[in-house]
Structures are given as structure tokens and as C-alpha cells.
C-alpha positions in Angstrom: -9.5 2.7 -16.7 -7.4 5.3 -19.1 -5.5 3.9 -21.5 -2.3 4.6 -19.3 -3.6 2.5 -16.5 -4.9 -0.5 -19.0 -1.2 -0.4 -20.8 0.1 -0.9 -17.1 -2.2 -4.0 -16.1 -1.7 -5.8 -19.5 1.9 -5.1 -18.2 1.9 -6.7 -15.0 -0.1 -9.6 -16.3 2.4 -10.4 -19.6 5.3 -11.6 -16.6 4.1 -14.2 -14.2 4.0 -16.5 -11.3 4.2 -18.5 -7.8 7.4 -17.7 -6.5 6.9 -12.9 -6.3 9.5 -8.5 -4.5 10.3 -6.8 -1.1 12.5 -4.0 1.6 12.5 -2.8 4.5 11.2 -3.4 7.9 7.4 -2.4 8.6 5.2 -1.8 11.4 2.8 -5.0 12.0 4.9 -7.0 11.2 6.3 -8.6 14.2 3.2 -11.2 14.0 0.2 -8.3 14.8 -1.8 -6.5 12.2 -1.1 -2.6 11.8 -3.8 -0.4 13.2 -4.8 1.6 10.2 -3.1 4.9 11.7 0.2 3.2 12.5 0.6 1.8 8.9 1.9 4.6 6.5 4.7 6.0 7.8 6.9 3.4 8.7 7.0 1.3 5.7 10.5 1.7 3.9 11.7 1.2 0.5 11.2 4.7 -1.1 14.1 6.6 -2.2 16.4 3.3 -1.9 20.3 3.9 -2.7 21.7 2.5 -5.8 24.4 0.2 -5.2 27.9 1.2 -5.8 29.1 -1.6 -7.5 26.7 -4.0 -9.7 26.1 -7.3 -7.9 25.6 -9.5 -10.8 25.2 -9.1 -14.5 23.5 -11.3 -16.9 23.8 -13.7 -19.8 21.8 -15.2 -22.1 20.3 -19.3 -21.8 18.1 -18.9 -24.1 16.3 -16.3 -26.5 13.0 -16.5 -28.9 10.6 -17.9 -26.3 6.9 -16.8 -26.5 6.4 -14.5 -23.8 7.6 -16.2 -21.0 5.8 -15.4 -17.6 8.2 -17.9 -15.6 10.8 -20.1 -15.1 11.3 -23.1 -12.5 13.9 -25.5 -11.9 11.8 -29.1 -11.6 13.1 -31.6 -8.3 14.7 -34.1 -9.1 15.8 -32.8 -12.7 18.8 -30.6 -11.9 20.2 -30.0 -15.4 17.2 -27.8 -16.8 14.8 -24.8 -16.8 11.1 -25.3 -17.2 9.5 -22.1 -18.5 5.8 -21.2 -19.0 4.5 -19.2 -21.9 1.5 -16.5 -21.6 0.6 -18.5 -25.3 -0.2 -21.4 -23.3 3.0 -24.0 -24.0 5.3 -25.2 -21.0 9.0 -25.8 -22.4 11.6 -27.7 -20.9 14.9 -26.2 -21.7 18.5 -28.2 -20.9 21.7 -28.3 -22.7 20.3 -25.8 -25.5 17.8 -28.3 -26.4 13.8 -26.9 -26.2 11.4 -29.9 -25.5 7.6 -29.1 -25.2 6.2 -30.7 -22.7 2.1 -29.2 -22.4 0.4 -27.3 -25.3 -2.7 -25.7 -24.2 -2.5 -23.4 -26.8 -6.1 -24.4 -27.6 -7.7 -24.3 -24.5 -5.7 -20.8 -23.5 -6.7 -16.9 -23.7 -4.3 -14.8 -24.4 -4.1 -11.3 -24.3 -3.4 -8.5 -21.7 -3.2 -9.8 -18.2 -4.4 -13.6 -19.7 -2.4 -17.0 -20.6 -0.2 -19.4 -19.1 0.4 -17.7 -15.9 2.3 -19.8 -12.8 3.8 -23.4 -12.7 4.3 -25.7 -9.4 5.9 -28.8 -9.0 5.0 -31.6 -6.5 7.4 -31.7 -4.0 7.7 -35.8 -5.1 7.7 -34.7 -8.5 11.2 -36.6 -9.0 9.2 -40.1 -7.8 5.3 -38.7 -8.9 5.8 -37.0 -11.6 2.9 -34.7 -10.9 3.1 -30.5 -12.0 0.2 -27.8 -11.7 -0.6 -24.8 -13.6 -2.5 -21.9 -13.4 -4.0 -20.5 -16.8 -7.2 -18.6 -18.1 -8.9 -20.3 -20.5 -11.2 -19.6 -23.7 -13.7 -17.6 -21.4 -11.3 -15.6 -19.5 -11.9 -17.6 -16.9 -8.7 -19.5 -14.1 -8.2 -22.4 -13.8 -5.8 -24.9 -12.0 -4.8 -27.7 -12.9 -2.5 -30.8 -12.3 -1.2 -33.1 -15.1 1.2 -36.1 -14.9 4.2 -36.5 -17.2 4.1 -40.0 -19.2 7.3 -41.7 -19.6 8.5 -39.8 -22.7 8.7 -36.3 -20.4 5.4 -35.0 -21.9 2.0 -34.2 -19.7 -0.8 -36.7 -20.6 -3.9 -35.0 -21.6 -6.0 -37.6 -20.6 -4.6 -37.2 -17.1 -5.7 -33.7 -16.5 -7.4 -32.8 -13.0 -9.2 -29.9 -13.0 -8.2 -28.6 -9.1 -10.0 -25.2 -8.8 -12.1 -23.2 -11.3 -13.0 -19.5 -10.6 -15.1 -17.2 -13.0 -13.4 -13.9 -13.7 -15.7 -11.1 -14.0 -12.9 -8.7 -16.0 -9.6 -9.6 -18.2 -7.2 -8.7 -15.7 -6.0 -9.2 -12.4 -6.1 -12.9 -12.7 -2.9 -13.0 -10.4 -1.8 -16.6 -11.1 1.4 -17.3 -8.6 1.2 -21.2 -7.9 3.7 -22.3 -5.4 4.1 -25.3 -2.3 4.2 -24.7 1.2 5.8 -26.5 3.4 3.2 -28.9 4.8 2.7 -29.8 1.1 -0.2 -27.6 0.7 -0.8 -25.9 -2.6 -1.1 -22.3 -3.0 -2.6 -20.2 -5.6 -2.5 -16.0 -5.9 -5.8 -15.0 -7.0 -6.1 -11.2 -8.5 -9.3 -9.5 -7.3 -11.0 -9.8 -10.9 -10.1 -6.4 -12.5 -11.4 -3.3 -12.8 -10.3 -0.3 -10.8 -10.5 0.0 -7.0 -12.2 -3.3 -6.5 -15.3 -1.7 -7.3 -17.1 -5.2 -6.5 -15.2 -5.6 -3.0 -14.5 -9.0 -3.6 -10.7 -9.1 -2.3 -12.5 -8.0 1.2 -15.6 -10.5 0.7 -14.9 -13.4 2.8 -17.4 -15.6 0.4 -15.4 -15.0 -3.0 -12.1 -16.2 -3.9 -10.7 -13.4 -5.8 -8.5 -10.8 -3.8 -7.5 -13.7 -2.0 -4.5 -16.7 -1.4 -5.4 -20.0 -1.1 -4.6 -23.1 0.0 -5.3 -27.3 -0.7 -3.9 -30.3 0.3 -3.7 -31.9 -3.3 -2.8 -35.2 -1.8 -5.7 -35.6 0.2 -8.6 -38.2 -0.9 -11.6 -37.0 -2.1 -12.4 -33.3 -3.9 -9.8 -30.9 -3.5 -11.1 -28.2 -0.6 -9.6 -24.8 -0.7 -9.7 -22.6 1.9 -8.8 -18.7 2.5 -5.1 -18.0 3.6 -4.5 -14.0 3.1 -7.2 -11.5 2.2 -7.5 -8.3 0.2 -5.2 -8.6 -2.5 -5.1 -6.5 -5.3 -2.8 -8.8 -8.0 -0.1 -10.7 -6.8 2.2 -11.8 -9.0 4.8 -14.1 -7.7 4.2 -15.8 -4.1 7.6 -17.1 -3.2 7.9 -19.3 0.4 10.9 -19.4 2.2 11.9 -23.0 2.8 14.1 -21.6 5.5 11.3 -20.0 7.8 8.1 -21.2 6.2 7.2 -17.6 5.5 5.2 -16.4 2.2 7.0 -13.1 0.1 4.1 -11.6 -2.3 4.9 -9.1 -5.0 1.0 -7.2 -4.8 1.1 -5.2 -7.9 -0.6 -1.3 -7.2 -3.4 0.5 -8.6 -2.3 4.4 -9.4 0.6 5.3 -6.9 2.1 1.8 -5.1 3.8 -1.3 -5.4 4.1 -3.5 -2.3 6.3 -6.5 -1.3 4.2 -8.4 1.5 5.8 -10.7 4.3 3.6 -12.7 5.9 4.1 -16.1 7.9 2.3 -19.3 6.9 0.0 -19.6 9.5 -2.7 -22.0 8.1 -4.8 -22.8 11.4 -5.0 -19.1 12.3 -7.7 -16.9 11.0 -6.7 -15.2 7.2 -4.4 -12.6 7.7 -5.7 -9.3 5.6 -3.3 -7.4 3.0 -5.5 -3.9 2.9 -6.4 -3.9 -0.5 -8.5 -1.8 -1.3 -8.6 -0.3 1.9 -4.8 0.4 1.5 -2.6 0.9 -1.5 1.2 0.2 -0.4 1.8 2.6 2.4 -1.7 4.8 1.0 -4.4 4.9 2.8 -7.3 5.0 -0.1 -10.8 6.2 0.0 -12.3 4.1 -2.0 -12.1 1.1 -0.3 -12.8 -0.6 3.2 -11.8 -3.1 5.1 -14.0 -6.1 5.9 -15.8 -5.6 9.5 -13.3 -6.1 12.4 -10.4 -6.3 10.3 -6.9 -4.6 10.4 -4.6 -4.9 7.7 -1.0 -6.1 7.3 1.6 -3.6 6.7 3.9 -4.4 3.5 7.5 -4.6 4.4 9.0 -2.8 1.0 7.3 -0.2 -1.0 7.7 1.7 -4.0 6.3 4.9 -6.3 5.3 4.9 -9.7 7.5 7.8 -10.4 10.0 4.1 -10.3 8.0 1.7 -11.7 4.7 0.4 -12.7 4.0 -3.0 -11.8 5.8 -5.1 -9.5 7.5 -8.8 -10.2 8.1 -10.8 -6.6 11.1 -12.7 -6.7 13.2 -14.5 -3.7 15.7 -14.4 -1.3 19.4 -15.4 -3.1 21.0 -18.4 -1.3 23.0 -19.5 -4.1 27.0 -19.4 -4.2 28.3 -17.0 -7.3 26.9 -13.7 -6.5 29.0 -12.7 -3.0 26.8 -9.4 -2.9 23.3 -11.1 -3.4 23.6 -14.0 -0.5 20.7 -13.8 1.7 18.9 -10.6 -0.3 15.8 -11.1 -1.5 15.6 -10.0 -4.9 12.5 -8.3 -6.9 12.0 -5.7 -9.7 9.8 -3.5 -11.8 8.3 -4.8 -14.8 8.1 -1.8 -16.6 11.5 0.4 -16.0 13.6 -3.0 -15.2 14.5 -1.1 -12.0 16.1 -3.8 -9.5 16.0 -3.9 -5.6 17.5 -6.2 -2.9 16.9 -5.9 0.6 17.9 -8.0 3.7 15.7 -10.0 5.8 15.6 -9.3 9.1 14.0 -11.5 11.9 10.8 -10.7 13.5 9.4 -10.2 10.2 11.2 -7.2 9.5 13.6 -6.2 6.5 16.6 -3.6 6.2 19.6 -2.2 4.1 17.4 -1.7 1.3 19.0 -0.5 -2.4 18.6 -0.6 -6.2 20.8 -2.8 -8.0 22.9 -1.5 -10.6 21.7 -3.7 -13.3 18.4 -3.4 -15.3 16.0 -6.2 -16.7 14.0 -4.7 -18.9 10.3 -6.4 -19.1 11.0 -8.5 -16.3 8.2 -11.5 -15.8 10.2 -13.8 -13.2 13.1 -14.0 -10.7 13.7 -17.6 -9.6 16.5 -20.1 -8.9 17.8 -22.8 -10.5 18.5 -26.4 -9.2 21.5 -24.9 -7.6 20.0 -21.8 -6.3 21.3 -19.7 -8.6 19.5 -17.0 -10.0 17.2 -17.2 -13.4 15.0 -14.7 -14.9 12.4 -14.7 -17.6 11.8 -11.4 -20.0 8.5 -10.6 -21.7 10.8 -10.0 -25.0 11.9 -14.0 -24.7 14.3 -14.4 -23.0 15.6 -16.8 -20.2 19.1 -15.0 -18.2 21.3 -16.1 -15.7 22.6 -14.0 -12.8 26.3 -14.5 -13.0 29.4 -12.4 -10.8 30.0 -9.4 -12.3 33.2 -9.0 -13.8 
């Protein structure tokens, strides 16, 4: 890779997550796959509007973190922020106070597209007090694992369950999004192991786990069993699922030209729904890449060019009650311009209206919500904002 494309993947791996980006309303996605000749034209997102008035601005929660690749609000724990560091801590932050509550700073690689990179909670975590992360560690390597907080609010070591280990054959494109479907399954982005074009194929290899989302019941006895949800995925960034319509929004960072946001329902008992890559970049059809045998591959719903942005941070849809011009948007952004978009969800799996916010985030790594389903967002320069009404 040139050393352009290298700054841009160390860029989309600094931010993180399981909860992200999106637009417009695609072909395919009305529940079929897009026939490969149907896909490109209709996906929309490029040359969005700027809004005429700012929705939001933003102000400052907190400020000096180390690298911050994402933010969560825990259940059951409505008065703080819970935000992961690439260096390997998890920090829980409420009423200005910092409390550090896991430190795998010595079991953590950091550098580029490596770290701390996505958080979960158990949706019983108020009663079990049971949280999962996704980090690389000393070889490069991900890992997944679950920890249990003792009662003075820190993770036990000695409690650690290693849930899924997956060799990484490069240092980037380790994805890392970890979020909680509805049936209480746990999902985890996997990146398609680096490199350019998926040289190896592995995010269309049916037998690998890179390139791919997956999904475990952690509650069930026994090992934990993963099993294939979407295929051919390049890196995605931030999964987000809509507790409203049990549908998954993936922010797929691109390769040269493209950034995709990716609608897809959660469908566990059909067969693995396939996201193109690297048979298709965005809305680009790509020759260096096929799909697997018999496949057809999902349209994205939003797009966008490079001549915009670089690397794209999935975020959610705003249900929260301060920002008038923001309810029921979903919300994502560029990581290296700190370009904004919103767009609205439309049913059928499509999208519309959609625009570039007035307001920048420079270095963006996470849009989430807090506790109250207000908006939060995590910097790479260390800082945790809030979304508040503009003035």
C-alpha cells in the first residue's frame, strides 16, 4: 500500500466500535440481493446538501483521554460514560470523576489500526455485571473477551473468558465493532485481515472468519459457537442495531474511492447475507475481486467519495429529545475531514432526505447515545462531546 493509503487505514482503525454511518435508499434492499448490474446506479448519498441551519453543536465532557475509539452508556448505570482506549484501558467517566475499570495495557498492541477497539454490555449487565471487548493483543492477533466487574466497579482478571480468538495475517483491518442483538446474541465486525483488495479472498471464503459478522449466544452452556451472519466485508467499524426494527447499520470503511453505510436485517436462520467486498467497493464495481460462487451482493443504502472523506465511522439513528432536527436521523461521519451526514430511514429497508450537517468533528472514532439517548461522541485527539441544540 502507498503511504497515502497506510495513513488512511491507521486512520480508520485509531476510532472504533460496535454500534457504526448511512443515506439513502438502494436497490436490494427491500429484503433481495442486487444483481450485480442493478447495483451502482441507484445507491444515493453522493453530492448530499448541507444543511441550512446546524442541528446540534457540541461541548466538552471530558478531554485528555488516550485515544478513545468509543463510548457506551452501561444498563442499568444511567449517570456515566464508559469509554474504550486504543492503549488498552476502559474508563468509566460520571460526574467529572475518571474511574478505571480494565487495564490491558499489557496484554494490548497498539499502533495503526490495533488496540482497544469495541465494548458491549450484557443486556443484564445492571443484575450480571458481565461486559465484552474486542482488542488485538501482543501478536496482532483479536480477541474477544468477557470479564465480570467485582463489587468495587473493577473487571476481575481472574474472571476473564476468552470467547473467540482469530489470527490476523496483517496489522490492519481488524474491524472490532462488538454490539447485542436482540435475541441476546453477540456480534462481532471482523475486518478482512489487511492488505489491499483482499488479496487472500478471505471476506468471500465461507471457511475463514475475517471479512465477515458474527454471531454467539454467550449465555448458552458449553463453548461459545460462532457462526457466519454477513459476508464480504472489507472493515466495519461500528455495527449499530436498531432496537426498534431489529435491523443491523454497518459503517464498511473503502479501499481507494468508497465509503459505504450497509442496512441489513437480522436474519439469523437465513443463509449469510453478502456485502460485495471485494467484488464491490460502495457503489464500484471492482476488478479485482469476486464474489463467492452463487452469490449476489447487498447493495449499501448511503455512499460516499473520497474527494469527502477517507474512512468512515457508523453511528445511529437519533431518538433522543434535545436535538428537534436529529429525531429519527441516523447519524455517521468521516473520520478524516469530520464531515457529518444524517439521513432518514425509510421502511422497506430504504433511506431518504439525505444531507451534511453543518457541524464538523474532527478525528471522529464514535457516535453513540447516552442513557438518555442523547448523542455522545469520541475524538481520536481525547475527547468525549455531547450533541447539544444549537443555539
Amino acid at each position: 500500500m502507498t503511504t497515502h493509503r497506510l495513513r488512511r487505514a491507521a486512520a480508520a482503525a485509531v476510532v472504533v466500535a460496535a454500534l457504526g454511518g448511512g443515506a439513502l435508499a438502494a436497490c436490494g434492499r427491500d429484503g433481495e440481493e442486487a444483481r450485480d448490474g442493478d447495483r451502482a446506479a441507484r445507491v444515493p448519498g453522493r453530492d448530499a446538501p448541507v444543511a441550512a441551519q446546524p442541528s446540534f453543536r457540541l461541548t466538552g465532557v471530558a478531554r485528555g483521554l488516550v485515544r478513545p475509539t468509543g463510548v457506551a452508556a452501561a444498563p442499568g448505570d444511567p449517570r456515566a460514560l464508559w469509554v474504550t482506549e486504543q492503549t488498552g484501558r476502559l474508563v468509566r467517566i460520571a460526574g467529572g470523576r475518571r474511574t478505571t475499570v480494565l487495564d490491558l495495557r499489557d496484554e494490548v498492541s497498539v499502533g495503526g489500526e490495533r488496540g482497544l477497539l469495541g465494548l458491549a454490555f450484557h443486556p443484564d449487565f445492571a443484575r450480571n455485571r458481565r461486559l465484552f471487548v474486542d482488542y488485538t493483543n501482543r501478536a496482532g492477533d483479536t480477541r474477544v473477551v468477557e470479564y465480570r466487574l467485582g463489587r468495587d466497579g473493577r473487571a476481575r482478571p481472574d474472571g476473564a473468558r476468552t470467547l473467540l480468538a482469530v489470527p490476523q495475517p496483517e496489522e490492519n483491518h481488524n474491524g472490532g465493532a462488538l454490539a447485542f442483538a436482540l435475541d441476546g446474541r453477540l456480534l462481532v465486525g471482523m475486518g478482512d485481515g489487511g492488505g489491499a483488495f483482499d488479496r487472500g479472498d478471505r471476506a468471500q471464503d465461507p471457511r475463514q472468519r475475517l471479512g465477515k459478522v458474527l454471531a454467539a449466544d454467550v449465555d448458552a452452556p458449553g463453548d461459545v459457537r460462532w457462526e457466519v451472519l454477513l459476508t464480504g466485508l472489507r472493515n466495519p467499524w461500528r455495527i449499530w442495531v436498531d432496537p426498534a426494527l431489529n435491523e443491523l447499520w454497518i459503517g464498511d470503511v473503502g479501499q481507494d474511492a468508497t465509503e459505504e453505510v450497509d442496512r441489513v436485517l437480522y436474519e439469523p436462520d437465513e443463509p449469510p447475507k453478502n456485502l460485495g467486498w471485494p467484488a464491490w467497493e460502495g457503489d464500484r464495481l471492482l476488478d479485482a475481486g469476486r464474489l463467492a460462487e452463487g452469490a449476489r451482493a447487498v447493495a449499501p443504502v448511503a455512499v460516499y467519495g473520497h474527494d469527502e472523506g477517507c474512512s468512515v465511522t457508523g453511528g445511529l439513528i437519533y431518538r433522543g429529545a434535545a436535538l428537534d432536527a436529529l429525531r429519527e436521523r441516523y447519524v455517521y461521519a468521516d473520520f478524516c475531514t469530520g464531515t457529518v451526514w444524517s439521513l432518514r430511514p425509510r421502511p422497506a429497508l430504504a433511506v431518504a432526505d439525505v444531507r451534511r450537517e453543518a457541524v464538523r468533528i474532527p478525528q471522529v472514532t464514535a457516535l453513540a447515545a447516552d442513557a438518555r439517548g442523547e448523542l455522545v461522541v469520541t475524538t481520536a485527539a481525547g475527547e468525549l462531546l455531547r450533541a447539544v441544540a444549537p443555539r
